[in-house]
RODO-2510 file (C-alpha; in nm, 4 decimals, decimal comma):
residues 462
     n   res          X          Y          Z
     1     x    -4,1031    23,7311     6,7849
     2     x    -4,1385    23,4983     6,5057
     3     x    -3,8045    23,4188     6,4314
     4     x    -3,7417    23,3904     6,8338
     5     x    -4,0746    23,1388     6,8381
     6     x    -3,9177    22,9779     6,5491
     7     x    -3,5724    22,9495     6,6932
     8     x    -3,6817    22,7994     7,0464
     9     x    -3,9355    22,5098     6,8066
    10     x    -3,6034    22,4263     6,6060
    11     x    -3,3797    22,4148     6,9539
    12     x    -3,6684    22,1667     7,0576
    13     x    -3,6706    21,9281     6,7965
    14     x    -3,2895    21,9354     6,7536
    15     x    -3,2938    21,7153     7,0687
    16     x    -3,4338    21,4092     6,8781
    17     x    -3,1406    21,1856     6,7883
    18     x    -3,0386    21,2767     6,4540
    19     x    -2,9916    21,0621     6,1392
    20     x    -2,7693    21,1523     5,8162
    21     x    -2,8263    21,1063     5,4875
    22     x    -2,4911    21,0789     5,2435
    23     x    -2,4425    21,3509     5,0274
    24     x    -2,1235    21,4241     4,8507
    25     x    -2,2694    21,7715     4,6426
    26     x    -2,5490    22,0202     4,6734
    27     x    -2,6918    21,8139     4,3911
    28     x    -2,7796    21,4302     4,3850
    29     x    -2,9219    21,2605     4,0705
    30     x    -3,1283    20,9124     4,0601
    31     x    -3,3413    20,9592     3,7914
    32     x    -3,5049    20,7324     3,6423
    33     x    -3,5549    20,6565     3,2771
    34     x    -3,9627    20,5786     3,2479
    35     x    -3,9804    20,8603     3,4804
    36     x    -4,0811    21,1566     3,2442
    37     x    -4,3664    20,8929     3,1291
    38     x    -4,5493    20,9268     3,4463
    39     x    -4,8649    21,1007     3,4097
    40     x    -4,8648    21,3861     3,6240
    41     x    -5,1852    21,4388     3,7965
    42     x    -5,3598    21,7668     3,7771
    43     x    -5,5073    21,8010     4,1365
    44     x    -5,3009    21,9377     4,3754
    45     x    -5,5821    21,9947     4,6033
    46     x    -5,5411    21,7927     4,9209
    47     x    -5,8002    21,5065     4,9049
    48     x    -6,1137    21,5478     5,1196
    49     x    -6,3482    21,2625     5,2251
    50     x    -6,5784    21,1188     4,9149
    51     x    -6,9319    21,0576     5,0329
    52     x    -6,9973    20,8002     5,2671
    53     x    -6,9368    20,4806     5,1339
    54     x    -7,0462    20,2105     5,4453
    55     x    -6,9547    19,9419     5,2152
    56     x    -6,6674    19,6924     5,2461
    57     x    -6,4469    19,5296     5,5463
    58     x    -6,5123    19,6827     5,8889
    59     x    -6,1990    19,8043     5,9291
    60     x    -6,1980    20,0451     5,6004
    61     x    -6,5646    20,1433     5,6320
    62     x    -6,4696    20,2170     6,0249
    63     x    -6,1108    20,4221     5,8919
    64     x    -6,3425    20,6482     5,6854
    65     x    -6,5810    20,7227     5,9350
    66     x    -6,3116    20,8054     6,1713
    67     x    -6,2472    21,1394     6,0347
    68     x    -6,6296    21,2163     5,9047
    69     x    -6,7559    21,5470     6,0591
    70     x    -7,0588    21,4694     6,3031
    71     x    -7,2602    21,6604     6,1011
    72     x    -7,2314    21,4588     5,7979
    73     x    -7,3318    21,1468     6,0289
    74     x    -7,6166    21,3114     6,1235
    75     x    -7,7514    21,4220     5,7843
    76     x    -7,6653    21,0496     5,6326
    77     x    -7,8361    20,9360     5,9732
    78     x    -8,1629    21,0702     5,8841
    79     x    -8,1748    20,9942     5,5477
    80     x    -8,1421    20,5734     5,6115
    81     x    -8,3046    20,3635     5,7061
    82     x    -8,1151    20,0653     5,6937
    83     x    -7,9946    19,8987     6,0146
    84     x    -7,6420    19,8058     5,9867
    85     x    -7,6064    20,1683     5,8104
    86     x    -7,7566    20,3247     6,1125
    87     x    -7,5243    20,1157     6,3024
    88     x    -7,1917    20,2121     6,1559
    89     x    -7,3410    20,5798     6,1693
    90     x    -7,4231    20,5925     6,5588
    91     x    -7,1468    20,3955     6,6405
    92     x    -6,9137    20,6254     6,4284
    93     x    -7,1245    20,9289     6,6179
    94     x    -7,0795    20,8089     6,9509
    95     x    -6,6498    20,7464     6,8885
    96     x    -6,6724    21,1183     6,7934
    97     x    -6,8459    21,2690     7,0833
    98     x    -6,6527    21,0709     7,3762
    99     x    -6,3201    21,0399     7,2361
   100     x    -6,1449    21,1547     7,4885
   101     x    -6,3367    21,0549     7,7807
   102     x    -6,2477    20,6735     7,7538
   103     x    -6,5524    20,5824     8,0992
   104     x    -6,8322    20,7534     7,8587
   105     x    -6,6991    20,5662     7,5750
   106     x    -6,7149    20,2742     7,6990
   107     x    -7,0378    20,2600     7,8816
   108     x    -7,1852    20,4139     7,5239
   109     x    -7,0023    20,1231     7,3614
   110     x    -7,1506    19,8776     7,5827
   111     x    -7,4687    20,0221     7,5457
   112     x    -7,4190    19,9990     7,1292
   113     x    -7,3740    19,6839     7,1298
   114     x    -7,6831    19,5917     7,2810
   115     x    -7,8808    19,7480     7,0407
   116     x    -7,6773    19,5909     6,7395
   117     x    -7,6131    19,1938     6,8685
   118     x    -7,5789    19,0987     6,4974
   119     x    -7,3593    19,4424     6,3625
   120     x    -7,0373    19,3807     6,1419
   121     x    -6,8406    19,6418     6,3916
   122     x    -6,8870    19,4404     6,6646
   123     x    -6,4961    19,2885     6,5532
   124     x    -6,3780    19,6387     6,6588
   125     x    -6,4782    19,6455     6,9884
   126     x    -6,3277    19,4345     7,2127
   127     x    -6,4838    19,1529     7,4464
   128     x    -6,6935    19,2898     7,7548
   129     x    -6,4194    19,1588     7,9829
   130     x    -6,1539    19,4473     7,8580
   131     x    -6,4165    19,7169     7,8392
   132     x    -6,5177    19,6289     8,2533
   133     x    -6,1575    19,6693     8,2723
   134     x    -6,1199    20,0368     8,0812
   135     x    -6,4212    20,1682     8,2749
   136     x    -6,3160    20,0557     8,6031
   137     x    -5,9228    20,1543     8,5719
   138     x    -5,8880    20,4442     8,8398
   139     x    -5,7162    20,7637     8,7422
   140     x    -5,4306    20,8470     8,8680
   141     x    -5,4130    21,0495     9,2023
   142     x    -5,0724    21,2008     9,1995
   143     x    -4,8733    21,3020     8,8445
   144     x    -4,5343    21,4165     8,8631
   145     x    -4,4000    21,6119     8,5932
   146     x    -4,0377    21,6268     8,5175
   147     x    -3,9289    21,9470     8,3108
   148     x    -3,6553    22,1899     8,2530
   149     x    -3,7761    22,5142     8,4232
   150     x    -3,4364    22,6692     8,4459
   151     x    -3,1718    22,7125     8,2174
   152     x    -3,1279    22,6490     7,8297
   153     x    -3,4455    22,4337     7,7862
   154     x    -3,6836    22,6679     8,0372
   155     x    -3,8518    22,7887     7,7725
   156     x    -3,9533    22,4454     7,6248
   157     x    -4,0403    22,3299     7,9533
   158     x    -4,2333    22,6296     8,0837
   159     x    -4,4534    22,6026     7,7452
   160     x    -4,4920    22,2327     7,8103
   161     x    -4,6272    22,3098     8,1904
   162     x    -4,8194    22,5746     8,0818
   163     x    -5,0349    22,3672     7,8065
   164     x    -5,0456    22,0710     8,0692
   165     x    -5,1826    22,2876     8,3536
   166     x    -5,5050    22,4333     8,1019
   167     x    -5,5779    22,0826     8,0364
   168     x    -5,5440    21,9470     8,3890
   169     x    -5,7953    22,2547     8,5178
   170     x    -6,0187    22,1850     8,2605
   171     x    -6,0936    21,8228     8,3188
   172     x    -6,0134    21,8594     8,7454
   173     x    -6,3780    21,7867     8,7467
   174     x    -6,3583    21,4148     8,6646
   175     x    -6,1158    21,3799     8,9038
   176     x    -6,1534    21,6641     9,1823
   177     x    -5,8553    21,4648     9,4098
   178     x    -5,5762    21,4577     9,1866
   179     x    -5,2977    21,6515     9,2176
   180     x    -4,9440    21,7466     8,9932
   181     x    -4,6145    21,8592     9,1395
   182     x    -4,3227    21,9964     8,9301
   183     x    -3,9873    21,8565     8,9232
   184     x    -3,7025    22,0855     8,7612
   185     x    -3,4718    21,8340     8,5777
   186     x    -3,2212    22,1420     8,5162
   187     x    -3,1247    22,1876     8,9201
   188     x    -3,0027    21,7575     8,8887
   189     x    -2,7340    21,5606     8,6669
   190     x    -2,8896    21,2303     8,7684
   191     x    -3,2405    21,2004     8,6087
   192     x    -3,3086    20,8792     8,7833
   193     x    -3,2630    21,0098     9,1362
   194     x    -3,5039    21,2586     9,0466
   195     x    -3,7534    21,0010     8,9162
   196     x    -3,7221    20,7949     9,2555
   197     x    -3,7878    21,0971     9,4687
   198     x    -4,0924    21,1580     9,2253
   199     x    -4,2204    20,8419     9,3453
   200     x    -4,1240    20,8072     9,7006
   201     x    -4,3291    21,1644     9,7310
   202     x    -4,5872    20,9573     9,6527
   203     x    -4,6817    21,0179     9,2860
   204     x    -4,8080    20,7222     9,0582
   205     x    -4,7961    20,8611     8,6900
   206     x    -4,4709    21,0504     8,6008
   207     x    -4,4961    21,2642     8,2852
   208     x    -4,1608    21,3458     8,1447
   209     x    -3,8897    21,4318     8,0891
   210     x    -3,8587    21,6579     7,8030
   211     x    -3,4590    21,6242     7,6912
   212     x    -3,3078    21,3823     7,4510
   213     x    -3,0359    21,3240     7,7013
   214     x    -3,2605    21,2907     7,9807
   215     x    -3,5276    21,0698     7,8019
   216     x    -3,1960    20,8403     7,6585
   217     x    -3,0444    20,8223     8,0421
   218     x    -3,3839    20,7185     8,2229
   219     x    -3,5295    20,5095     7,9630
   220     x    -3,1570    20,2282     8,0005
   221     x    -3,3329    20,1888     8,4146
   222     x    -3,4534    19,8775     8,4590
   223     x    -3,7540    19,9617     8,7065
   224     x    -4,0082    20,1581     8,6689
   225     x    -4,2697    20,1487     8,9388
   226     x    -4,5339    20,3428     8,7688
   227     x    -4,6539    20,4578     8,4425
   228     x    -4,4092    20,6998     8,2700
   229     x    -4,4157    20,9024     7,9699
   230     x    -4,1552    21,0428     7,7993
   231     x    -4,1787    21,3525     7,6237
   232     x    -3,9306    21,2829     7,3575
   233     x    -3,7981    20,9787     7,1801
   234     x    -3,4934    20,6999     7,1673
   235     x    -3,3843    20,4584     6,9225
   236     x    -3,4135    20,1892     7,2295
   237     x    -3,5986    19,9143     7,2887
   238     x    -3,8443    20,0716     7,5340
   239     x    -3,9178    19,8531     7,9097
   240     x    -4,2283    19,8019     8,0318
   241     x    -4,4395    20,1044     8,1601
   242     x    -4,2022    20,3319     7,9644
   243     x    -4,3727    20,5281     7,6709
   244     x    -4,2681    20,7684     7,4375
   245     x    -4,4547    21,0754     7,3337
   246     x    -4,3879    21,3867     7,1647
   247     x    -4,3498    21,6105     6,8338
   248     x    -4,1722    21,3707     6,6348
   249     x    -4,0601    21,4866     6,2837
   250     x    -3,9936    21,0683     6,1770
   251     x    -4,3977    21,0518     6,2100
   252     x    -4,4532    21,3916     5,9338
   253     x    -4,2134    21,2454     5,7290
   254     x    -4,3425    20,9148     5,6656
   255     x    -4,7185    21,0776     5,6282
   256     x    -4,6083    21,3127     5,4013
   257     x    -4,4398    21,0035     5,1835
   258     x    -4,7559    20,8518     5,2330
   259     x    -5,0206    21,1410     5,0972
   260     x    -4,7763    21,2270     4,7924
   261     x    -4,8268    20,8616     4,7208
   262     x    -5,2135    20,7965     4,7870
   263     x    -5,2181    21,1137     4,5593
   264     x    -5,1034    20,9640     4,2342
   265     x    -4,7497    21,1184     4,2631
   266     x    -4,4590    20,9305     4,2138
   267     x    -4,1748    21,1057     4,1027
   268     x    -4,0090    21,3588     4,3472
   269     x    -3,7190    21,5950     4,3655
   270     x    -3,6484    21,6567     4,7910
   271     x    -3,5311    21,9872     4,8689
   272     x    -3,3834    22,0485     5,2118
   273     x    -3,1165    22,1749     5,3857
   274     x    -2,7863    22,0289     5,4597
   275     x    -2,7696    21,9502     5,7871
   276     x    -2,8298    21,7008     6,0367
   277     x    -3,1928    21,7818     6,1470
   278     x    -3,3355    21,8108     5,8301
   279     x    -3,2134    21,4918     5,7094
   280     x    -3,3220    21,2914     6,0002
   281     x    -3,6454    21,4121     5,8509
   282     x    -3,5507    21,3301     5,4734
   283     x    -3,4145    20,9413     5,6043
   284     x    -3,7487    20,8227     5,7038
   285     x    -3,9699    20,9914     5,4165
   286     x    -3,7125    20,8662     5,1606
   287     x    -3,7226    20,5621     5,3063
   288     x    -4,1201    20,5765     5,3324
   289     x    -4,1499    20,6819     4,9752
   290     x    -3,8992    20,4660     4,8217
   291     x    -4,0626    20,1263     5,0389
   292     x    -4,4316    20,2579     4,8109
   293     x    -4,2972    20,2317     4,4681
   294     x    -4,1718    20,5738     4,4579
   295     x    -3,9032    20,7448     4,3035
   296     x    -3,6734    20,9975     4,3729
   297     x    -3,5218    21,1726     4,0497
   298     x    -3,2747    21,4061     4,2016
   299     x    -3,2451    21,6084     4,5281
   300     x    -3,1026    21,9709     4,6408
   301     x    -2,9320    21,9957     5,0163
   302     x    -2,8421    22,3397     5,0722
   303     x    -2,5840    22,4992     5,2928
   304     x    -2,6322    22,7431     5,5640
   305     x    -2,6031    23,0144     5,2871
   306     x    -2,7234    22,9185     4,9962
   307     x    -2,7120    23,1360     4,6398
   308     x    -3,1335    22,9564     4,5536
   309     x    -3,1656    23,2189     4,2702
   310     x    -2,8385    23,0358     4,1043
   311     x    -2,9494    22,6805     4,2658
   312     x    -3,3013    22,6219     4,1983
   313     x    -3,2628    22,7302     3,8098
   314     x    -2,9505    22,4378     3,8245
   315     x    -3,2120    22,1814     3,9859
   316     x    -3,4536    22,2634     3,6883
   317     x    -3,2387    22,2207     3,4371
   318     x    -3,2694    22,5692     3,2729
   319     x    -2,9444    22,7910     3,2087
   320     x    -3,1059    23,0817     3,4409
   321     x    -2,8576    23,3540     3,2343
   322     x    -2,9346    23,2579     2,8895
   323     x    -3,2945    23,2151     2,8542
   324     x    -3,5757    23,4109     2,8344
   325     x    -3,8345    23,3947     3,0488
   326     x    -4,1021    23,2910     2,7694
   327     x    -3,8628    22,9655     2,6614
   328     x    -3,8249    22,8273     3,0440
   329     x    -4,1389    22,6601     3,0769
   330     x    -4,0195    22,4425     2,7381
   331     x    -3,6747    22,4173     2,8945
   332     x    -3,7722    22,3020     3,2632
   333     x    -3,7135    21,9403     3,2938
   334     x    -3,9981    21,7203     3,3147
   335     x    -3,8857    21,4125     3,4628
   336     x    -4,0814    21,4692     3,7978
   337     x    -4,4163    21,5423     3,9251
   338     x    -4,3680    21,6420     4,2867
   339     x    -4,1387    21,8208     4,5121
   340     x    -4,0479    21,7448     4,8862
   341     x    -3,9620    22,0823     5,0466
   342     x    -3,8169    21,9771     5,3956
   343     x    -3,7387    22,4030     5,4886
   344     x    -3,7914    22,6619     5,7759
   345     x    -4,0226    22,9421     5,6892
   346     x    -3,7855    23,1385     5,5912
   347     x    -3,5876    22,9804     5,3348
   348     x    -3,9165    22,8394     5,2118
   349     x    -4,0490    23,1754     5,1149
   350     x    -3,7093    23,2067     4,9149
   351     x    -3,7434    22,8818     4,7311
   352     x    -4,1501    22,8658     4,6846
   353     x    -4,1320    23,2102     4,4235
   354     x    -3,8495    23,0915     4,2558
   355     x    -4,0054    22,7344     4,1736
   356     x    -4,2641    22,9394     4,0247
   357     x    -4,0810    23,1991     3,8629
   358     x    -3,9200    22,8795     3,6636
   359     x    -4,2574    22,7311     3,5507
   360     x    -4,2865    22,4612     3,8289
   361     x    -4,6091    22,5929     3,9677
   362     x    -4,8102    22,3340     3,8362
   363     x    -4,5755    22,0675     4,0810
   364     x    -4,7437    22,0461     4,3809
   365     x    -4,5095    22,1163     4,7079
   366     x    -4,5285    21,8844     5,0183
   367     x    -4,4004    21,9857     5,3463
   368     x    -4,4532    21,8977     5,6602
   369     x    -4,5168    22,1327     5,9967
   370     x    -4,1553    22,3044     5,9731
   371     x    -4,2461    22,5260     5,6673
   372     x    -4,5039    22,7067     5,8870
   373     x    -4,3954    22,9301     6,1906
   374     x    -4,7442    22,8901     6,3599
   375     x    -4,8193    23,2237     6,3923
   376     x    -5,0568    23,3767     6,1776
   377     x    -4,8134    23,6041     5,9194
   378     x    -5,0568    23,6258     5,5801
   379     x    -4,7911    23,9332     5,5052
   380     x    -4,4893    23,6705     5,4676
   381     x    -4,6828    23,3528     5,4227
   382     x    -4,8002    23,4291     5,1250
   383     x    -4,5068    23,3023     4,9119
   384     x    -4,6034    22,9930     5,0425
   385     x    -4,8974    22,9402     4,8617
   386     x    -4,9719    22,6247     4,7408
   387     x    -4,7297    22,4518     4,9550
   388     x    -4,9262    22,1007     5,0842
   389     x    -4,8164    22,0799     5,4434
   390     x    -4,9357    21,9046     5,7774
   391     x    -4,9624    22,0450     6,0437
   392     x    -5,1032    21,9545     6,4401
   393     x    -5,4699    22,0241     6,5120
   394     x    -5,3968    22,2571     6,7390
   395     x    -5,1967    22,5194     6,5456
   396     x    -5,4603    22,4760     6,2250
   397     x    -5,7245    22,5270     6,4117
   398     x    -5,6438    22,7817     6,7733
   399     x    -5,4487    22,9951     6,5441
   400     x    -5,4681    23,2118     6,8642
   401     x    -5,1360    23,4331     6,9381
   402     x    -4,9567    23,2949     7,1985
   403     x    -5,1675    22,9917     7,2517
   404     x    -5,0642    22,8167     6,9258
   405     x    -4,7391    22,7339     7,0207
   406     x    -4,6759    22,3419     6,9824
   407     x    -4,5122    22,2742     7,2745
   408     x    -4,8178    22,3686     7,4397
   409     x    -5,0515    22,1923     7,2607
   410     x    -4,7716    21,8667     7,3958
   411     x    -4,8713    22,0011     7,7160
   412     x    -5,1989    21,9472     7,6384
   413     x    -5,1718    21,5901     7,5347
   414     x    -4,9326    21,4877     7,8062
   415     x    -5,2294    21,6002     8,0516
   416     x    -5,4944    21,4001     7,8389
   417     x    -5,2624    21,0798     7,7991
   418     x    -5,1841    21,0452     8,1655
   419     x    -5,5337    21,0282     8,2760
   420     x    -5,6352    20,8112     7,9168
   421     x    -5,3192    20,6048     7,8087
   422     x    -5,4687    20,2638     7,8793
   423     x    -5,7293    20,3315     7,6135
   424     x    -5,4794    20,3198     7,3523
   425     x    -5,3897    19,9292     7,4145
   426     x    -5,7082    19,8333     7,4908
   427     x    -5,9012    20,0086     7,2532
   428     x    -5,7169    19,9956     6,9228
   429     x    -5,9778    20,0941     6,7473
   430     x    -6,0966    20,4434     6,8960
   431     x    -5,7907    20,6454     6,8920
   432     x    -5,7988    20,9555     7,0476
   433     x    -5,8429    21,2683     6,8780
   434     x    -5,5618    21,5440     7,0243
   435     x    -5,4032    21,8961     7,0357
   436     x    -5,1151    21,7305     6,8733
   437     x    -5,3293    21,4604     6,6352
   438     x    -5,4893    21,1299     6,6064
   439     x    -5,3037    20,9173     6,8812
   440     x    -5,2246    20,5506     6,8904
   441     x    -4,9724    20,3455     7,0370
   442     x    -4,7341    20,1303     6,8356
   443     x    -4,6137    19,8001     6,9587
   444     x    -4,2893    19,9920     7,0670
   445     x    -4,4797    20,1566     7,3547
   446     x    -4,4410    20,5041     7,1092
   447     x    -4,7555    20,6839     7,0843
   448     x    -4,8124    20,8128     6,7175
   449     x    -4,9793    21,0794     6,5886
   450     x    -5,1768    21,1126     6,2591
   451     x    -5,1769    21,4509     6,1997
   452     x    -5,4273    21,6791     5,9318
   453     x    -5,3008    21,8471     5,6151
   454     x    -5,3611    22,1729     5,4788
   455     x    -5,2447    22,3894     5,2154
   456     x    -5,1646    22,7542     5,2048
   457     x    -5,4266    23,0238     5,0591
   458     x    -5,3479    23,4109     5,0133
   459     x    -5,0882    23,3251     5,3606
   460     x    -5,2967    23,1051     5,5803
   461     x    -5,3534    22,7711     5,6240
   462     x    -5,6726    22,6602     5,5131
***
């Protein structure tokens, strides 16, 4: 079932437009020469917050409350008593508890800033006129969701309907009148007809739809009547009331370029497979890391079957068939402090013992969301430990058989952002806290997710 669950993620993704990174040999050198004098840092830990610091600009202070558990606001809450702390603290309590129910939020906003006229935060929030605005804007009444149901994506698009349908029922409440109908984009060849009948039915929010090709062929329309979102992504300039949501691997990428960095790392060797999904993943971290000072000292792309028990000893520099195992740890190059492993599950758990077996346990690993199946398999997993890895909320935390899936937890979102999309624009500042991560909405009309990281302990993420 796992390697099924594993195959129908991979057949997912590989609809994203893919990018290519030149490679003329399984090996690629650009090392550096100051680059063995990098200190190597001895944490490989994934940071946690420090203690709450409510000092500096708004905007940092309000960043690192973001992500505080309520529970630590509380505590620091009754231990102050200090009015602009108390301030940030119920102000960073109140984001937390109404994050995705933009009316609360805003009528608890309004409500904050009464009792704190004079309160550095007030420069998040924005001016009374936009926050009448957000609590009056009227919920849809009729979505229409365009999926394939038949056919070579039906599993994709079943999971998607299935994760938007538990959202919808949960939160029918708020809106008891709205309704969703289903539109099969495998039974048409003409994506926009489909959209038009969508509307002329009546519907004014279309969710979808799911394929590269059919995402690519509506988004190049030049009308769009109401609100749409897309469930995977272009490379085009997007029109207005077009967005773009989904599992994008471009957005793991650059925050795994990013942690490696804010870690103290700076010298990497990328390991990933040759092909042309993985290295639409490697483009954007390379370019990510490169763009924040760091370096890249030599990288491994492997072919569909690849000999890693000759390889990885090659990458290491150590002559694998005449050395002892006691002189490797002297004869393992030290030029870099981190590794990039861009892998499925399975190869990983090839690669991860043998980078330990040649004294490279002490590098820490970064991967992103592709190195874990997201199913629970401690039995397997296990020979991933270490590995650094983010992941979406909803698979770290469900964990549930069946119910982790990722396409569901898309599902999810989709059913959340149709209802709460405006939020995004006109509330920069409170981002919404998902299934699939932290969502905001770039200035490209794509809505990004910052997702948590993890690393893996005796097989699970933890």
């Amino acid at each position: 079932m796992i390697r099924n669950f594993i195959g129908i993620l991979v057949a997912f993704l590989a609809l994203f437009s893919l990018s290519s990174c030149k490679t003329t040999h399984f090996f690629g050198s650009n090392q550096s020469s100051d680059a063995a004098h990098t200190k190597t840092p001895q944490n490989t830990k994934p940071s946690v917050p420090a203690d709450l610091a409510l000092q500096g600009d708004p905007a940092t202070i309000w960043k690192h409350l973001q992500k505080t558990p309520v529970a630590k606001l509380q505590s620091t809450l009754n231990k102050t008593s200090d009015p602009t702390e108390k301030g940030w603290l119920t102000l960073a309590m109140t984001y937390q508890n109404y994050h995705q129910n933009t009316k609360s939020l805003v009528d608890q906003l309004q409500h904050w800033r009464k009792e704190n006229p004079n309160h550095p935060a007030l420069s998040l929030i924005p001016n009374d006129a936009i926050l009448s605005q957000l609590s009056q804007n009227p919920y849809p009444k009729h979505i229409a969701l365009l999926l394939p149901l038949k056919g070579q994506f039906s599993a994709q698009g079943q999971m998607v309907r299935d994760g938007f349908l538990s959202a919808y029922y949960e939160t029918l409440s708020k809106n008891p009148g709205q309704t969703v109908t289903f539109y099969d984009t495998s039974r048409t060849s003409n994506i926009y007809s489909l959209y038009q009948k969508a509307i002329s039915n009546g519907s004014d929010m279309i969710v979808g739809p799911l394929t590269k090709e059919n995402v690519s062929e509506l988004s190049q329309q030049n009308r769009y009547p109401v609100t749409t979102i897309a469930l995977n992504y272009t490379d085009q300039t997007l029109p207005k009331n077009f967005f773009e949501f989904g599992l994008s691997p471009k957005d793991e990428a650059i925050q795994l370029a990013i942690k490696a960095r804010e870690m103290g790392y700076a010298n990497a060797i990328i390991i990933a497979p040759k092909d042309d999904w993985s290295q639409r993943i490697a483009k954007p971290l390379l370019t990510e890391w490169q763009k924040s000072g760091g370096k890249i000292v030599d990288s491994y792309y492997y072919p569909s079957r690849a000999k890693f028990a000759e390889d990885i000893p090659t990458l290491l520099h150590v002559d694998s068939k005449n050395i002892s195992k006691t002189k490797i740890a002297e004869a393992r190059r030290k030029d870099f402090d981190a590794i990039f492993l861009i892998a499925q599950p399975d190869d990983g758990r090839e690669i991860v013992p043998l980078l330990k077996y040649y004294e490279a346990s002490n590098i820490p690993i970064f991967s992103t969301s592709v190195i874990y199946s997201g199913i629970p398999s401690p039995e397997k997993d296990h020979h991933l430990n270490g590995i650094i890895f983010c992941d979406i909320p909803w698979v770290l935390h469900k964990n549930a058989k069946g119910l982790s899936n990722r396409l569901y937890a898309v599902g999810r979102d989709a059913a959340l952002l149709s209802n709460e999309l405006p939020r995004l624009s006109q509330l920069p500042n409170f981002p919404i806290n998902a299934a699939t991560g932290t969502l905001t909405l770039s200035s490209s009309q794509h809505i990004y997710r910052q997702v948590p990281w993890t690393e893996m302990r005796n097989g699970h993420p933890e």
